[in-house]
C-alpha positions as CSV (number, residue, x, y, z in Angstrom):
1,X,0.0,0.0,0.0
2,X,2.6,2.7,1.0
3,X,5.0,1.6,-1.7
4,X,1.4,2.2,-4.4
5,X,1.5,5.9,-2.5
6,X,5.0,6.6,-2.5
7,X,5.2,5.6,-6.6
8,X,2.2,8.1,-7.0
9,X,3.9,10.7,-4.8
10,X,7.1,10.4,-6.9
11,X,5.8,10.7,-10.1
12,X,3.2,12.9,-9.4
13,X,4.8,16.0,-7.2
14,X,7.0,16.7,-10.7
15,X,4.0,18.6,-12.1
16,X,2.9,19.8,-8.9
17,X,4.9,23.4,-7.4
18,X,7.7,23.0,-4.1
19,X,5.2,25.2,-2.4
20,X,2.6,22.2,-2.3
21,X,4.7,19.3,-0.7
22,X,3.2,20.1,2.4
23,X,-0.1,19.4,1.9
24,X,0.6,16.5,-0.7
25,X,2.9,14.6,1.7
26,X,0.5,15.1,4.4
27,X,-1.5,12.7,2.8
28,X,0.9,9.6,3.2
29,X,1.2,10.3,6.9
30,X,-2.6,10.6,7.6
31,X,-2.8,7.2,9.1
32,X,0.3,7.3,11.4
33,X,1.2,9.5,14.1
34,X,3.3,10.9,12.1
35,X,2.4,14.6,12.4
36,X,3.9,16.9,9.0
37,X,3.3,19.9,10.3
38,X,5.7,19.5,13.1
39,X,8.1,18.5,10.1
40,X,7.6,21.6,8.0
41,X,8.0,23.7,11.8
42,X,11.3,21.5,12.6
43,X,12.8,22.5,9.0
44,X,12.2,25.9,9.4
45,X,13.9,26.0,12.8
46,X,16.6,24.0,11.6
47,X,17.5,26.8,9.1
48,X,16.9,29.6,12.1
49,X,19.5,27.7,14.3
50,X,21.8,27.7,11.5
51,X,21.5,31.2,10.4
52,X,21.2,30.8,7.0
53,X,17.8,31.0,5.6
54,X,17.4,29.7,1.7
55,X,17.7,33.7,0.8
56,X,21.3,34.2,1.8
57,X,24.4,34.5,0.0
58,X,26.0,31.1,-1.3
59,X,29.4,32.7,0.2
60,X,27.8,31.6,4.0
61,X,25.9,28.9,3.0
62,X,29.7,27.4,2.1
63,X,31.5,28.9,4.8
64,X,29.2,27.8,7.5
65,X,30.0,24.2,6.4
66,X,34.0,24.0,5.4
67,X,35.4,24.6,8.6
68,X,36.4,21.6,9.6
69,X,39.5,21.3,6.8
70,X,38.7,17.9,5.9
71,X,36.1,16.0,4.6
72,X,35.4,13.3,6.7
73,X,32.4,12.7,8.9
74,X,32.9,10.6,11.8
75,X,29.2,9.4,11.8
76,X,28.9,8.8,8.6
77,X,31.6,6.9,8.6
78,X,30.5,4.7,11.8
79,X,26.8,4.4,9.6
80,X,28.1,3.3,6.9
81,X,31.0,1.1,8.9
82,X,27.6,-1.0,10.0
83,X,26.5,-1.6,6.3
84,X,29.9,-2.5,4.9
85,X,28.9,-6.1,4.2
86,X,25.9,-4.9,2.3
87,X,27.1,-3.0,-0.7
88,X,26.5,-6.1,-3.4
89,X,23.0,-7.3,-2.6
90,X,21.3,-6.1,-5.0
91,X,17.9,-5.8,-3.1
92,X,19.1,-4.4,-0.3
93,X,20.2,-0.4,1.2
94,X,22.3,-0.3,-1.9
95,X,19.2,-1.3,-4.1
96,X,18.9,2.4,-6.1
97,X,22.8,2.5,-5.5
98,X,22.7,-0.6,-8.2
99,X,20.0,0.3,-10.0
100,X,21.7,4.3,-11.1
101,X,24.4,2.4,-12.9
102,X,22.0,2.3,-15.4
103,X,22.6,6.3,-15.8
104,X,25.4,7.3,-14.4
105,X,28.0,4.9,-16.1
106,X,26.6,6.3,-19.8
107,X,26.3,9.5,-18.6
108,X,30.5,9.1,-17.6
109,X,31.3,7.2,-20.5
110,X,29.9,9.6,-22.7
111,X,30.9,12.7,-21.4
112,X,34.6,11.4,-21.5
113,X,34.4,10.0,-25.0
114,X,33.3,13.4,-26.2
115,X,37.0,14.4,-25.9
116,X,38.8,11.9,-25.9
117,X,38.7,9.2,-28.9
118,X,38.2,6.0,-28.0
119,X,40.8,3.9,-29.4
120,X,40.0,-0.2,-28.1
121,X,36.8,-1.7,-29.1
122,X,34.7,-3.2,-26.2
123,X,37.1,-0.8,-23.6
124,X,36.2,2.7,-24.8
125,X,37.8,4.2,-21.5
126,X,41.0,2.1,-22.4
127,X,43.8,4.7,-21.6
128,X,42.3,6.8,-19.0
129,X,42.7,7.2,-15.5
130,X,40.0,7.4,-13.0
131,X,39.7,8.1,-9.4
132,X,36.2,7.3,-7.2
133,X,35.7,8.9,-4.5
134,X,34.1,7.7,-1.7
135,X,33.5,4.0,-3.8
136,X,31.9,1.9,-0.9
137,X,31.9,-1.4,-2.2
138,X,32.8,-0.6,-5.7
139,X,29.4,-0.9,-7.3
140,X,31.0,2.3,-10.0
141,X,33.9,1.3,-10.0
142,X,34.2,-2.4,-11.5
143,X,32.2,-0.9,-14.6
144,X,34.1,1.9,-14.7
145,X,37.0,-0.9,-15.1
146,X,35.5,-2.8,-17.4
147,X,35.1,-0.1,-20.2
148,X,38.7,0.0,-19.9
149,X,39.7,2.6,-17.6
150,X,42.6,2.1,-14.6
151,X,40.5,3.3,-11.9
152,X,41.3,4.0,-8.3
153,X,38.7,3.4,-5.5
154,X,39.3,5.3,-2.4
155,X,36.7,5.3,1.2
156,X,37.5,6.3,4.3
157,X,36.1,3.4,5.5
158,X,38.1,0.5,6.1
159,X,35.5,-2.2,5.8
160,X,34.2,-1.0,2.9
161,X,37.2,-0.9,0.8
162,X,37.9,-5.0,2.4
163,X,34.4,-5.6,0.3
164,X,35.2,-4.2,-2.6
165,X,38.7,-5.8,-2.9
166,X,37.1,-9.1,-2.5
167,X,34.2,-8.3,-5.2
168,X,37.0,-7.4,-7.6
169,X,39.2,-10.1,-6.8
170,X,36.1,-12.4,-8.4
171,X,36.5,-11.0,-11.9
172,X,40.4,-11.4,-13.3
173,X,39.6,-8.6,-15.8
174,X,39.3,-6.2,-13.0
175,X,42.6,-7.2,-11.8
176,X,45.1,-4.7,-13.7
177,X,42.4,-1.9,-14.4
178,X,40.8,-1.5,-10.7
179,X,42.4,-0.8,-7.6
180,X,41.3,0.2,-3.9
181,X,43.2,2.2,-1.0
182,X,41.8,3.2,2.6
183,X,41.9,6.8,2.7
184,X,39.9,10.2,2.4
185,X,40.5,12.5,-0.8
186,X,42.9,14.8,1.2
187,X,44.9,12.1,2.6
188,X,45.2,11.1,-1.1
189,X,46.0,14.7,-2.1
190,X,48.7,15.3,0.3
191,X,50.6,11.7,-0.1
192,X,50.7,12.3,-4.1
193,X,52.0,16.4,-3.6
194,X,55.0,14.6,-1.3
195,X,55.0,12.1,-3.8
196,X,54.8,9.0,-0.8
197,X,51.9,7.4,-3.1
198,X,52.6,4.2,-4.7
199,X,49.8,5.3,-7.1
200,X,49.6,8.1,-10.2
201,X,51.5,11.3,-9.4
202,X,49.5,14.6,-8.2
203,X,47.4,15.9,-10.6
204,X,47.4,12.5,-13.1
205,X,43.6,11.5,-13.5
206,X,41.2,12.4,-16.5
207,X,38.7,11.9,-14.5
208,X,36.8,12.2,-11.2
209,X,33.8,10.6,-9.9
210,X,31.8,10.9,-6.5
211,X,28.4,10.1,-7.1
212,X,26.4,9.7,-4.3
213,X,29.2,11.2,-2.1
214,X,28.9,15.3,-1.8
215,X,26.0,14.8,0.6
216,X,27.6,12.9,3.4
217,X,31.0,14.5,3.5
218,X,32.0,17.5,6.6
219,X,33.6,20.0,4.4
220,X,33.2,20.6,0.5
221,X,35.5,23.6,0.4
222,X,38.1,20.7,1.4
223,X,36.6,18.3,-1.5
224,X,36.3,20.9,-3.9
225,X,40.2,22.1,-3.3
226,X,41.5,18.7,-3.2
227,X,39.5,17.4,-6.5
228,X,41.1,20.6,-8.4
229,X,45.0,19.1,-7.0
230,X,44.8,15.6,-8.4
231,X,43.0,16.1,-11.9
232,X,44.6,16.9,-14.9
233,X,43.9,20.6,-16.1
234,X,40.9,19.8,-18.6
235,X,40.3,16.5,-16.8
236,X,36.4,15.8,-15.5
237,X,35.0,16.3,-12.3
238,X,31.5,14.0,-12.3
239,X,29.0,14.2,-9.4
240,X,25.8,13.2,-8.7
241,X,23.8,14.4,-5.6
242,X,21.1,15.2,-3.9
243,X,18.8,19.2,-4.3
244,X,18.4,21.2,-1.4
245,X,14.6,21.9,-1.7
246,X,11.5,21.2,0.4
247,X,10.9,18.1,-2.2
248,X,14.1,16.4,-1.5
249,X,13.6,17.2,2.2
250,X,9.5,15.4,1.8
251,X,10.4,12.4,-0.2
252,X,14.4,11.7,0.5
253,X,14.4,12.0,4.5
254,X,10.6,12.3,5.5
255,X,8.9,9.6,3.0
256,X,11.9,7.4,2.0
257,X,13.7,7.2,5.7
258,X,10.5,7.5,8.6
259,X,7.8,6.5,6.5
260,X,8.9,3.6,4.1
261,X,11.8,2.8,5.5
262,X,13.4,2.4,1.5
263,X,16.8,3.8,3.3
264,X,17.8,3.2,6.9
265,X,16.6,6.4,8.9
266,X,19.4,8.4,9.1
267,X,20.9,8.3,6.1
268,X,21.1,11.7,5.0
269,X,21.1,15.0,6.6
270,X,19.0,17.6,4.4
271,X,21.8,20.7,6.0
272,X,24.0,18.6,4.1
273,X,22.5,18.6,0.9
274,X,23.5,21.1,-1.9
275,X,22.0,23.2,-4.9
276,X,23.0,22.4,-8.5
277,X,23.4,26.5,-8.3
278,X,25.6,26.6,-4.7
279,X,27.5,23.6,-6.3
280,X,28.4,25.6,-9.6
281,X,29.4,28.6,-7.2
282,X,31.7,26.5,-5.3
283,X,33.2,24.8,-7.8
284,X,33.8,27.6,-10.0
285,X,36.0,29.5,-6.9
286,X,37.9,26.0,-7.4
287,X,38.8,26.2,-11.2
288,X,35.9,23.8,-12.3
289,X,33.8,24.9,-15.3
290,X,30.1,23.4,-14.9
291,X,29.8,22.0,-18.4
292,X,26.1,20.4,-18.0
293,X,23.0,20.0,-15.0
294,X,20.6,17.1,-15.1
295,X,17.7,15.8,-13.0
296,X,17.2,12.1,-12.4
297,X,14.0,10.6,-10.7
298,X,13.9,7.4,-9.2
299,X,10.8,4.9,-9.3
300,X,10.2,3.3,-6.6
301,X,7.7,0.5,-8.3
302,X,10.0,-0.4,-10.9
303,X,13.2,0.2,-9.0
304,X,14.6,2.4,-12.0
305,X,16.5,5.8,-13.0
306,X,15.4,8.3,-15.6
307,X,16.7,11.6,-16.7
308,X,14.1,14.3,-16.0
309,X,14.1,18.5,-16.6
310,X,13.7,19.0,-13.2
311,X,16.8,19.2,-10.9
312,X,14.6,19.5,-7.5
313,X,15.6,16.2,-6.3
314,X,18.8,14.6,-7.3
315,X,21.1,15.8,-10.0
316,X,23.8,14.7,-12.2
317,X,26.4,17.4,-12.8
318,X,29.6,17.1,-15.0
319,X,32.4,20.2,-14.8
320,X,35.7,20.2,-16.5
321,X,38.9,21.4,-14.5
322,X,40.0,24.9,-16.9
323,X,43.6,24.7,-17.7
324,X,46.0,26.2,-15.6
325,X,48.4,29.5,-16.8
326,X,47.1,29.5,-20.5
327,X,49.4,31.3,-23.0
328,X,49.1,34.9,-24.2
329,X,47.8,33.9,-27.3
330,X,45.8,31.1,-25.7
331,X,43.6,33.7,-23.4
332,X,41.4,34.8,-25.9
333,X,40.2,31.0,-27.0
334,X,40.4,30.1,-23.4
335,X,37.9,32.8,-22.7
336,X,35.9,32.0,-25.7
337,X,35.5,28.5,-24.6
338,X,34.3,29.2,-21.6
339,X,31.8,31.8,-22.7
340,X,30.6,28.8,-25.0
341,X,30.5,26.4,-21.7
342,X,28.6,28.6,-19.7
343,X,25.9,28.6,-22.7
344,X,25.4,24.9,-22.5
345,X,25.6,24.0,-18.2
346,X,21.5,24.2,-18.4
């Protein structure tokens, strides 16, 4: 029965306006105690406490959240320490995990393959480097691997990485293309700029991917800064994510987590979720240019990803690293392709 509503509430609440969650979601709650309004009050006091309403600048809306210098989160890493054994059942807390490979592997491949060629047939990645942040249990990384790309896996937790090792270790074509180390993206940064790492040099990878990451980590000012260090100047920066709106806050935390239960409750904290346009912003202070947005909407009934218009939920966002120190008689195409980028980021 709640599973019929949820479907319905998915679907639906694209056509509808933000302003009407409330009285939409109230709906699916009318039989529990679950009281809405005392959700809509606790949200708004959550962004009193914090002193920054949804009207303020981006500037403190970042700042307010990268002060701690580096991105890990000590309880998300304890929550997700407790589902480290989890990360390959396929029906499981990892089901929609599984199930956006269907998207967000094409949506890599072909953004990559758009500059450069690909030159093996069957590995059209073949030649590139590739670094995951935050993999988990490698559910983006093996296929990553398999189109060819070396790829490097990184988590912060320990258990995690000890799944994905063995998942890998299954498949002997994964054995030369994907590897996995135990550490956070600035631990990574800094061993590679004192040149301690055993892997690819500072600033070596075409390509970086944290999908499902931004939302759960302490400081993106830290992720941001760090991302810029180890990719190649024109290399990709890929990231998919979660909106900060009242819909993501009615149907990712209140619906999904206390009401279905489709995610452990928990999960995800909406002050840690981020805007497609606060995103850009930060990036952009970081060198990135934001080369394309797009939404994505899960079904809950049939368990599958689509691309949608609307960004007010989660997001797909790919951003290109600009190249450092350009030439004197490079600035004037440098600043022409990036008039042309900012054209296309919608």
């Amino acid at each position: 029965m709640y599973s019929n509503k949820f479907g319905r509430l998915v679907l639906g609440l694209y056509s509808r306006k933000q302003s009407s969650v409330c009285g939409i979601a109230q709906g699916c709650a009318g039989r529990s105690s679950f009281s809405w309004t005392a959700v809509c009050k606790e949200r708004t006091l959550r962004l009193q406490r914090g002193g920054c309403p949804e009207s303020h600048a981006a500037s403190s809306q970042i700042s307010s959240r990268s002060a701690s210098h580096t991105t890990v989160d000590p309880d998300e890493v304890r929550r997700f320490q407790s589902l480290s054994g989890k990360w390959w059942d396929e029906q499981g807390e990892f089901a929609a995990l599984h199930a956006m490979n269907d998207l967000r592997v094409p949506f890599i491949r072909d953004n990559l393959l758009s500059v450069h060629r690909a030159r093996h047939p069957g590995r059209p990645l073949a030649g590139l480097t590739i670094l995951d942040v935050g993999c988990g249990g490698g559910l983006l990384t093996e296929p990553l691997g398999r189109l060819g790309a070396e790829v490097l896996g990184i988590d912060p937790v320990e258990d995690s990485i000890g799944t994905a090792r063995l998942h890998s270790s299954y498949d002997p074509d994964l054995r030369d293309r994907v590897s996995y180390k135990a550490c956070s993206l600035e631990e990574l940064s800094a061993e590679e700029e004192e040149g301690e790492s055993e892997e690819l040099e500072v600033s070596q990878y075409d390509a970086i991917v944290a999908s499902e990451v931004v939302e759960h980590l302490a400081d993106l000012e830290t992720f941001a800064f760090c991302c810029s260090n180890v990719l190649k100047p024109g290399g990709s920066l890929f990231i998919t994510t979660i909106n900060k709106t009242n819909l993501s806050y009615a149907l990712g935390i209140v619906v999904a987590e206390q009401l279905l239960r489709i995610v452990p409750s928990g999960t995800h904290d909406w002050e840690k979720f981020i805007s497609p346009e606060e995103l850009e912003r930060l990036l952009e202070s970081n060198g990135f240019s934001v080369q394309s947005v797009q939404g994505m909407l899960y079904n809950p009934l049939s368990g599958a990803w689509s691309w949608t218009n609307s960004t007010a939920i989660n997001y797909a966002l790919h951003a290109v690293k600009v190249r450092d120190d350009p030439l004197p008689d490079q600035t004037e195409e440098s600043s022409s392709y990036q008039d042309g980028s900012a054209d296309t980021h919608r």
